[in-house]
GUTORZA-294803 format. One line per field, with one value per residue (C-alpha): residue number from 1; x, y negated, z negated. Coordinates in pm, 1 decimal. Example, Ala and Ser with C-alpha at 12.3 -4.5 7.8 and 13.67 -1.06 7.14 Angstrom:
BEGIN
nr = (1|2);
X = (1230.0|1367.0);
Y = (450.0|106.0);
Z = (-780.0|-714.0);
END
This chain:
BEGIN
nr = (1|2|3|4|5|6|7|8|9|10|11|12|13|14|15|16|17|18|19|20|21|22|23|24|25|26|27|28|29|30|31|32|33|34|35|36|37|38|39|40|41|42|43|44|45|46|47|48|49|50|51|52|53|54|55|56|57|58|59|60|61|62|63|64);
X = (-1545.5|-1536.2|-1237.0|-1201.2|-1227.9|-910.8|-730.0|-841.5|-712.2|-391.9|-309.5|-416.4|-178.0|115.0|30.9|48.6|354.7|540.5|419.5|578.0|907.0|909.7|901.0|1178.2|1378.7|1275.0|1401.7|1792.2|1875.0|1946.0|2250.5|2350.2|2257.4|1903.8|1888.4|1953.0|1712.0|1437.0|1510.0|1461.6|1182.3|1001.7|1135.2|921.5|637.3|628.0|639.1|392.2|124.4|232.6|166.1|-143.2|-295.0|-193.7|-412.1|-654.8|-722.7|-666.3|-919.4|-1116.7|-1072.8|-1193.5|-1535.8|-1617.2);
Y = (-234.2|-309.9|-504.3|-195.4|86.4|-140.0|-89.9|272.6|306.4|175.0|369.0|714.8|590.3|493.2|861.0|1087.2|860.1|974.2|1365.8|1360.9|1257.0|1427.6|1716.9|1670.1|1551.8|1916.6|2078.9|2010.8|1959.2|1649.1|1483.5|1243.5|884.0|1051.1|1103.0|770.4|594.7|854.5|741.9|422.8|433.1|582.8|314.0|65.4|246.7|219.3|-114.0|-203.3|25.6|-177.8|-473.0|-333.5|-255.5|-597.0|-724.2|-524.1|-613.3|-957.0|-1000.0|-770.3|-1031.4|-1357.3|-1210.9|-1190.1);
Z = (1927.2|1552.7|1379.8|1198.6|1468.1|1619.0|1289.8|1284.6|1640.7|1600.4|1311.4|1479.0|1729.7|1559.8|1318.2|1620.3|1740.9|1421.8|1406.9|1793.9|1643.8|1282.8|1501.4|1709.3|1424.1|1245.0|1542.1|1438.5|1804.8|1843.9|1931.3|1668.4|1903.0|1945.6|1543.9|1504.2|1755.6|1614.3|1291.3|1376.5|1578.2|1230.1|1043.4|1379.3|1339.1|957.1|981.0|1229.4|1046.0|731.2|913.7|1042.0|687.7|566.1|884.0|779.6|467.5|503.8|733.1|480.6|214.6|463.9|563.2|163.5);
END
């Protein structure tokens, strides 16, 4: 598997991760402890596809 089919994975991943939540959170159903673990697990998940892109590119940048 390419370096970049990995990065490609993982950020499918972690994008179907966050539609599963966003649409509980839409729902309005949630106790107020569930809100705030959804919340953040979004804020987790932004993170590790930030980290993820910053991978990305810098091993992007090293093969050049």
């Amino acid at each position: 598997m390419r370096e970049q089919s990995v990065f490609d994975y993982l950020t499918e991943k972690l994008a179907e991760q966050r539609t599963i939540i966003i649409e509980s959170l839409t729902k309005g159903e949630l106790l107020h402890t569930e809100y705030v673990k959804l919340c953040g697990s979004l804020r987790g998940l932004e993170y590790a596809e930030d980290l993820i892109k910053d991978l990305a590119k810098r091993m992007e940048e090293s093969d050049e």
